[in-house]
MIBATOR-676087 format. One line per 5 residues: number of its first residue (from 1); for each residue x, y, z of C-alpha. Coordinates in nm, 2 decimals. Example, Ala and Ser with C-alpha at 12.3 -4.5 7.8 and 13.67 -1.06 7.14 Angstrom:
BEGIN
1) 1.23/-0.45/0.78; 1.37/-0.11/0.71
***
This chain:
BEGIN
1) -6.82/13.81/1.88; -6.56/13.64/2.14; -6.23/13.83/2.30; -5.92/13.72/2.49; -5.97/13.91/2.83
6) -5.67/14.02/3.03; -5.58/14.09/3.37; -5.60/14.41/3.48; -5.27/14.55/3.73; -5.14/14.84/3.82
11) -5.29/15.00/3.50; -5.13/14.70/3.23; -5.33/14.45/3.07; -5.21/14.12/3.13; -5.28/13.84/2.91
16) -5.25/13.49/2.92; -5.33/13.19/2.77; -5.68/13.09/2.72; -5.76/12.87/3.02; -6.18/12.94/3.08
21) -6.44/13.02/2.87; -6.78/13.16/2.88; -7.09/13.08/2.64; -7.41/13.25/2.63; -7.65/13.04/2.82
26) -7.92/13.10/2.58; -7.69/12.97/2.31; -7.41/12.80/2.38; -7.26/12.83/1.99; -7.21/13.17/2.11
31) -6.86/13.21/2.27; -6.91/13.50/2.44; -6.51/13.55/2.58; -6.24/13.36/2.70; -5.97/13.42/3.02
36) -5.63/13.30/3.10; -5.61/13.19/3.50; -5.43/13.39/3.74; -5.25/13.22/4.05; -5.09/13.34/4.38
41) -4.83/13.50/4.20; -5.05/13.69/3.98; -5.24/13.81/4.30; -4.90/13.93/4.49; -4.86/14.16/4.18
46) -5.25/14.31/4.18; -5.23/14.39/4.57; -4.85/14.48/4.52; -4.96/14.77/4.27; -5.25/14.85/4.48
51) -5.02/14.95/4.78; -4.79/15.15/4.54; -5.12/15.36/4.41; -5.36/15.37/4.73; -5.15/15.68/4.97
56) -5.17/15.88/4.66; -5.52/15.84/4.55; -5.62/15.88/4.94; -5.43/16.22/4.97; -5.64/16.32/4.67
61) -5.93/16.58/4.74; -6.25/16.39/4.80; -6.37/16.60/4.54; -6.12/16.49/4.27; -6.22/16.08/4.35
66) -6.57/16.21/4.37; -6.51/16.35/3.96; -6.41/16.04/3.85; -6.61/15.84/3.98; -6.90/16.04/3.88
71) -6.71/16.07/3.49; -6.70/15.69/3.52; -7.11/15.67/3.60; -7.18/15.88/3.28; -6.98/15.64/3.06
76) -7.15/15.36/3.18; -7.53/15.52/3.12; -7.38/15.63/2.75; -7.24/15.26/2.65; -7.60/15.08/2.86
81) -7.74/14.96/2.56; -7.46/14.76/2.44; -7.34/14.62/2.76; -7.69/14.53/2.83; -7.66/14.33/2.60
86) -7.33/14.19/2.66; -7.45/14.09/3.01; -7.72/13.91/2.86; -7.53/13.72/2.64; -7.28/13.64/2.93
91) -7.50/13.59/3.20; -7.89/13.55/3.07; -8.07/13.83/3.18; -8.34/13.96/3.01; -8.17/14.28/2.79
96) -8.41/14.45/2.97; -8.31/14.35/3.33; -7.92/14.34/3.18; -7.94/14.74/3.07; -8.09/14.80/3.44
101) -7.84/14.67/3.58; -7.62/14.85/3.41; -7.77/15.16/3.50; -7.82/15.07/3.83; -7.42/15.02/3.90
106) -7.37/15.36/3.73; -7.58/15.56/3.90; -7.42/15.33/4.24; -7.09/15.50/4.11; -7.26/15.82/4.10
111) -7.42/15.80/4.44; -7.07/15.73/4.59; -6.92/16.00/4.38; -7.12/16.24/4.62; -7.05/16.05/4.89
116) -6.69/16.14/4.92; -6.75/16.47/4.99; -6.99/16.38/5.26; -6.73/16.20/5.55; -6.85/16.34/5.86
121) -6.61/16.37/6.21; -6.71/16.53/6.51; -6.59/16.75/6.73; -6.63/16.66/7.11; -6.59/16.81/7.41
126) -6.30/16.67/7.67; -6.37/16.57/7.98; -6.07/16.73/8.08; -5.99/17.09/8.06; -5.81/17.28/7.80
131) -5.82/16.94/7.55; -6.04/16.91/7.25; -6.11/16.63/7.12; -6.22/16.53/6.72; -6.26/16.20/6.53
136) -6.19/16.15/6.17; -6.31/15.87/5.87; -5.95/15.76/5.73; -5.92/15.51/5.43; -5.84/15.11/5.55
141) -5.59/15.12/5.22; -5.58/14.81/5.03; -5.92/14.62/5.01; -6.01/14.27/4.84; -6.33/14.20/4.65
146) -6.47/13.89/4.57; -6.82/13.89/4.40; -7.04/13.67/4.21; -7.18/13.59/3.83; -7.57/13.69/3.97
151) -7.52/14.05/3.97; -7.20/14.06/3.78; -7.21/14.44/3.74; -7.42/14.56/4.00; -7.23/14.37/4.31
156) -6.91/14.50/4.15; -7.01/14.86/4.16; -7.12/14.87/4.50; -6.84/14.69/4.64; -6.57/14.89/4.46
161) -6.76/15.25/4.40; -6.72/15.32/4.82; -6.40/15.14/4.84; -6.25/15.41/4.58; -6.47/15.70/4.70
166) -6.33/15.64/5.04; -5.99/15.68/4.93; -5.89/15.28/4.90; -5.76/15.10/4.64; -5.95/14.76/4.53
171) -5.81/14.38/4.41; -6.11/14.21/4.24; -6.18/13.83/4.21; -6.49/13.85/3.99; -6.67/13.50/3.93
176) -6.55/13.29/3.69; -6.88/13.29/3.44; -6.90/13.67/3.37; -6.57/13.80/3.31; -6.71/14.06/3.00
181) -6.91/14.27/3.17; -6.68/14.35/3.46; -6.40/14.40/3.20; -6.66/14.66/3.08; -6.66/14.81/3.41
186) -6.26/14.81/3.45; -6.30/15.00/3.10; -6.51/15.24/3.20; -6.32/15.32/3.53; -6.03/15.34/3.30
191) -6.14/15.58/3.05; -6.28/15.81/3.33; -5.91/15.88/3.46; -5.88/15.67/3.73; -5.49/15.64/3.82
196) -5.32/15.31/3.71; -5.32/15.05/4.04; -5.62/15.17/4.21; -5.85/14.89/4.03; -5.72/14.54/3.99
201) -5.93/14.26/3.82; -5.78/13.95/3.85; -5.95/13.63/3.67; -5.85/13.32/3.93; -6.03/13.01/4.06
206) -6.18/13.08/4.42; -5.89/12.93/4.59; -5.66/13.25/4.58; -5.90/13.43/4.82; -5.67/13.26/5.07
211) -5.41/13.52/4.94; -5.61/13.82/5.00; -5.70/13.71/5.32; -5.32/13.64/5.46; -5.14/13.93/5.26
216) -5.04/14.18/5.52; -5.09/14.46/5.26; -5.47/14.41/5.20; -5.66/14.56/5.54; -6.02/14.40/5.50
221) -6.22/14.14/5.23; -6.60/14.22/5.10; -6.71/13.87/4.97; -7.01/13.78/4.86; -7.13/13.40/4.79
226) -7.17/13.08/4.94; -7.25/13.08/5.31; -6.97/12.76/5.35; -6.70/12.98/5.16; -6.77/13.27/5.38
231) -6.78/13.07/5.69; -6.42/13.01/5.61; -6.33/13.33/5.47; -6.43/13.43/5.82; -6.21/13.20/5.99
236) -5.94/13.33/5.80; -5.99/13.63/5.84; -6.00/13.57/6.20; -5.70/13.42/6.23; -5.49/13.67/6.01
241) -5.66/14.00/6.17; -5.87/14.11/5.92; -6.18/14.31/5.83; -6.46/14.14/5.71; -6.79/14.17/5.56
246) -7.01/13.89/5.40; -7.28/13.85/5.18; -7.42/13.49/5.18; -7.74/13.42/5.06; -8.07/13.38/5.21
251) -8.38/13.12/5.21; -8.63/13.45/5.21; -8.99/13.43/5.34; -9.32/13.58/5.16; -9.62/13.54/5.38
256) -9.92/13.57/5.19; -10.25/13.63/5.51; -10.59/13.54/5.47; -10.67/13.99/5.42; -10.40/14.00/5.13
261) -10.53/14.16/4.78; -10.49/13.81/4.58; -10.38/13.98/4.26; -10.11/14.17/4.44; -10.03/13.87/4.66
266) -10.04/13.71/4.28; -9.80/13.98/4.07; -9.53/14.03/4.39; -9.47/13.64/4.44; -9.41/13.60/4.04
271) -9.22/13.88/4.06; -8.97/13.79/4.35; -8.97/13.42/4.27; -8.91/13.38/3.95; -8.79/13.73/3.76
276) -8.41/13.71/3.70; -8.45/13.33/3.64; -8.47/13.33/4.07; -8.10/13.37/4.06; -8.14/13.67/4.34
281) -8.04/13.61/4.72; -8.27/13.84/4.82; -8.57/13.60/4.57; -8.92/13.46/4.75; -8.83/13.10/4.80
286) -9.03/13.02/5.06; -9.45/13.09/5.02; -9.61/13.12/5.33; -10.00/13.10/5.31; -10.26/13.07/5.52
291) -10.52/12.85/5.48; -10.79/13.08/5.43; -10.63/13.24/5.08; -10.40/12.90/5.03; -10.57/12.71/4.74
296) -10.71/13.04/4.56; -10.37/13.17/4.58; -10.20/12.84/4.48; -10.46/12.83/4.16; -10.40/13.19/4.06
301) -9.99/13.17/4.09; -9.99/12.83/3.91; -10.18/12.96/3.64; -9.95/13.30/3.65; -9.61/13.09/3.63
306) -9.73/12.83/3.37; -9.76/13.20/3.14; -9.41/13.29/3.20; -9.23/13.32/2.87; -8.90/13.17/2.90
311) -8.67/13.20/2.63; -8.34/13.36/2.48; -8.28/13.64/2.67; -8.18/13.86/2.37; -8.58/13.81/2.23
316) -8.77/14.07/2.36; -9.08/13.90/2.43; -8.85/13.67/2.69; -8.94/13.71/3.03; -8.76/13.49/3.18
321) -8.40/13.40/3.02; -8.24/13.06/3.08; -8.05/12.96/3.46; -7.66/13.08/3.42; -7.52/12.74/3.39
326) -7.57/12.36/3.33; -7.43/12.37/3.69; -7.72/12.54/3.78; -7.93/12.37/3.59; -7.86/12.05/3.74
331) -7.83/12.18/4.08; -8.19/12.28/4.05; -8.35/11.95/3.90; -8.17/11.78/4.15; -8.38/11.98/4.46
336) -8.70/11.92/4.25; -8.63/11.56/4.27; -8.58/11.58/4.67; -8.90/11.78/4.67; -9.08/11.51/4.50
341) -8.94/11.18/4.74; -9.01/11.47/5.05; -9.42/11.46/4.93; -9.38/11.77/4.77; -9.61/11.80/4.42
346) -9.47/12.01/4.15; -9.76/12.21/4.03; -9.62/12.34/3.75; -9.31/12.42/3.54; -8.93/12.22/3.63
351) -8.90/12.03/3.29; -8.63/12.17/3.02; -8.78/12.36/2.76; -8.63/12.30/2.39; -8.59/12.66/2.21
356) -8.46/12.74/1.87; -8.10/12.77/1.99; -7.94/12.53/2.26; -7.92/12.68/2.63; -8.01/12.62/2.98
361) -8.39/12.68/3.01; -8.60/12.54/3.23; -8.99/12.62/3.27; -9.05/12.81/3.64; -9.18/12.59/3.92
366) -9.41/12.56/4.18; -9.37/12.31/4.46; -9.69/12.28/4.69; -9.80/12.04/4.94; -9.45/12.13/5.12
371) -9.34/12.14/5.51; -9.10/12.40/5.66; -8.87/12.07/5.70; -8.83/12.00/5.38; -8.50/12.07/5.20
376) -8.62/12.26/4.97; -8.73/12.50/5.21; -8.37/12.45/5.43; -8.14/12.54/5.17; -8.06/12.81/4.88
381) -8.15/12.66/4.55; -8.10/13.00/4.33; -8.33/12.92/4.05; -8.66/12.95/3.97; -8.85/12.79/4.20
386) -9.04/12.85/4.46; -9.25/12.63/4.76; -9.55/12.69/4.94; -9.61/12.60/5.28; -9.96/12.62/5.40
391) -10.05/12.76/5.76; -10.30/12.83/5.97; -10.26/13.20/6.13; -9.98/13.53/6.15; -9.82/13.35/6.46
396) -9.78/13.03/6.25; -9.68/13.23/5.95; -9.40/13.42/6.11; -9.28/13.12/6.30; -9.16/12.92/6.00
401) -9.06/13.25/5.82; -8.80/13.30/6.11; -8.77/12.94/6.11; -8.44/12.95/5.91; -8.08/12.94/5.92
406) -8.10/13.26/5.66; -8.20/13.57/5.72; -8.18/13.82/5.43; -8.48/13.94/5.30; -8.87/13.89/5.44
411) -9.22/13.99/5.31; -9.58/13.99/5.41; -9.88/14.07/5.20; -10.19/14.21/5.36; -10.44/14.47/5.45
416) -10.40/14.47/5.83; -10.18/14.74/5.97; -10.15/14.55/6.27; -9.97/14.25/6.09; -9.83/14.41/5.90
421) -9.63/14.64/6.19; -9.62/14.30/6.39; -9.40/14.14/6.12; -9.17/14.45/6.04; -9.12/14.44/6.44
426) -9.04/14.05/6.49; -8.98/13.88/6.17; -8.53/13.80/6.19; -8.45/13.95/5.87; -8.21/14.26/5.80
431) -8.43/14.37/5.52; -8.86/14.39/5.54; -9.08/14.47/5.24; -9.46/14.51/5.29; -9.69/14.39/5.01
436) -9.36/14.44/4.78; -9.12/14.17/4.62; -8.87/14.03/4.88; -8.63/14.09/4.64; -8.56/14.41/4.45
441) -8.37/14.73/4.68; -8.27/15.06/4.68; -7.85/15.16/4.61; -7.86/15.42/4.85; -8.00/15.24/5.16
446) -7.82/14.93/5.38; -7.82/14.59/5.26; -7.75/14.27/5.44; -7.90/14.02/5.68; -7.93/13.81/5.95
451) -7.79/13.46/6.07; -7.65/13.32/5.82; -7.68/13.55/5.55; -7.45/13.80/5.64; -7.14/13.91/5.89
456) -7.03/14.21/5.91; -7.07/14.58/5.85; -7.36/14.65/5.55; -7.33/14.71/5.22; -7.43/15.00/5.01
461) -7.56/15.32/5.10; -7.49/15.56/5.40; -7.39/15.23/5.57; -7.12/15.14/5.35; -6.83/15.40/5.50
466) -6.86/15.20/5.83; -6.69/14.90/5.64; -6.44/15.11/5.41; -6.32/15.36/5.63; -6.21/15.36/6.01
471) -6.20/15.60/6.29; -5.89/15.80/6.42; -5.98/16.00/6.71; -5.76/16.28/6.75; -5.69/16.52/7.13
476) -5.52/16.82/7.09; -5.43/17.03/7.42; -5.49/17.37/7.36
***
């Protein structure tokens, strides 16, 4: 079952006709919904509306945007099993991983909800007699959100949850491969009373960003994407004044020591390098081994992968659903190739697997014999792949892992407290997971990176009101 999605401004659902459409990558007879394609013009009216609605939304008792928000994260739990499945039919998830995430952006909604309630000022004293001094969290007013097709509900939610809670009113440029399931979220925001123009979903090639960014009206951009877009977002936003905060990607380390429990080092590198098809930022790309565990590690993950069980993500048996789009697909068998001329072996999985229905599937692989040179260990392939570099000690291991342009996520798997403490202290990452996946984090904790894998305030969490609010200190003479 297919629809005609509209745009959603200032409360009215705007159609148009169909110009894009979406097929479910683990069958592509499956026409999962179409869009029409907004423009400049289109994106004028969204941030138009927002302005209109934002002063009286942010005069609103925290506790009234705090309701709604939390009405919104109920209706969201009640409709998970069906738009679990919708998101793996648009975006091919596991219905397993797709009602997670799901649940995960409600209960993102429902963090946030509480979170209203909970902007803290402070009272100072003056250095000068007889004043008194206080600051204040005040809403920026309109904010633009641009987000991507891996997390298409998740990245959403915790982009737009604190942007409302804080008293702001959102324009969203969703991705252009999952426009269902954040129509489901626009629903759901709907139905839970949220005034008309405070949530605007706009479907529109990445070009319009360019509006966001220059409109007067919109106060900051959250983006999250490709670190060349948001290198020129950044500009942008330079040049026109604006708040910024980027999410770009990462090239993430897991160093695997000589002490490491091989069936743990085993079970957390499937996990974080291949789950979600590797289409995570925060995934294990990069396999750092030393020599002492390499080749009984190599052996035991080899075998792991090659059991994987790829297939239609609506079959629950699947593990692993197909990559999001032939895109990607190609994208990914195009780095396996450099791999290969680089001296790199594939030790398993890369080939297209044939299934029952036709979709993008491709068997999880394993490139060994690799150097930290190699492209494949340089730049973000987003699939499911992962390389191994061998070394010979800690200090060699964390020298390639910070050896990067990215710096997201990092892990380390071992016994040794003393490594262990050594690579939380040094390793340049904004995120650190010991003997657990590198990708795989908590809602109400900051997230974001180093380098090239983020600018900006963090995302998510207590850290999140830094971005979507700003100070006002106030001195009152007494």
């Amino acid at each position: 079952m297919s629809r005609l999605l509209p745009h959603r401004i200032g409360g009215e659902r705007i159609a148009g006709p169909a110009a894009a459409e979406r097929r479910n990558p683990s069958d592509l007879s499956d026409l999962v919904a179409t869009t029409p394609e907004g423009d400049d013009a289109l994106i004028d009216r969204a941030i138009a509306a927002a302005a209109a609605a934002q002063p009286g939304w942010a005069a609103r008792s925290p506790e009234a945007r705090g309701d709604i928000l939390d009405r919104a994260a109920a209706l969201l739990i009640e409709r998970a099993d069906d738009l679990g499945v919708l998101l793996a039919r648009e975006e091919g998830k596991t219905c397993a991983e797709g009602r997670a995430e799901v649940v995960r952006a409600a209960r993102i909604f429902r963090y946030f909800g509480g979170e209203a309630l909970r902007l803290h000022g402070r009272s100072l004293a003056s250095v000068r007699p007889g004043l008194e001094v206080s600051t204040r969290q005040e809403p920026l007013g309109v904010v633009g959100l641009i987000t991507p097709w891996n997390f298409p509900i998740a990245i959403p939610a915790w982009k737009t949850a604190p942007a409302l809670a804080f008293g702001n009113a959102v324009v969203l440029k969703p991705a252009g491969i999952t426009p269902a399931i954040i129509s489901a979220m626009a629903d759901a925001l709907e139905d839970a009373g949220l005034p008309p123009g405070l949530f605007n979903l706009v479907f529109a090639p990445g070009s319009v960003a360019g509006r966001l960014i220059e409109d007067s009206r919109v106060a900051a951009l959250s983006f999250t994407g490709s670190t060349g877009v948001g290198r020129r977002l950044a500009v942008a936003a330079a040049e026109h004044g604006k708040r910024v905060q980027l999410e770009m990607g990462g090239k993430n380390p897991l160093v695997v020591l000589d002490d490491a429990d091989l069936d743990r080092a085993v079970a957390i590198a499937l996990d974080g390098a291949f789950f979600g098809s590797g289409q995570r930022c925060t995934a294990s790309s990069r396999l750092i081994v030393t020599d002492g565990i390499h080749d009984r590690f190599v052996a035991a993950l080899t075998e792991a992968a090659a059991k994987l069980r790829v297939g239609h993500a609506l079959d629950p048996d699947t593990q692993i659903g197909p990559v999001a789009s032939e895109e990607q697909r190609d994208t990914i068998e195009a780095y396996l190739s450099i791999a290969v001329e680089q001296g790199g072996r594939i030790a398993c999985g890369g080939e297209r697997l044939r299934r029952p229905t036709e979709g993008y599937f491709l068997a999880p692989a394993l490139i060994t014999g690799t150097t930290a040179e190699m492209r494949v260990n340089r730049e973000e392939i987003f699939g499911p792949v992962a390389s191994v570099v061998r070394v010979a000690d800690f200090d060699e291991a964390l020298a390639v892992a910070n050896g990067s342009a990215f710096g997201l996520s990092a892990g380390i798997v071992t016994t040794s407290l003393a490594h262990a403490g050594a690579f939380r202290a040094r390793t340049q990452a904004g995120m650190v997971m010991v003997n657990a996946p590198t990708a795989g984090v908590d809602y109400h904790v900051p997230f974001g990176g180093t380098k090239a894998s983020s600018m900006g305030p963090r995302e998510q969490g207590f850290a999140a009101q830094d971005f979507y609010t700003r100070t006002k200190t106030a001195y009152v003479n007494a």
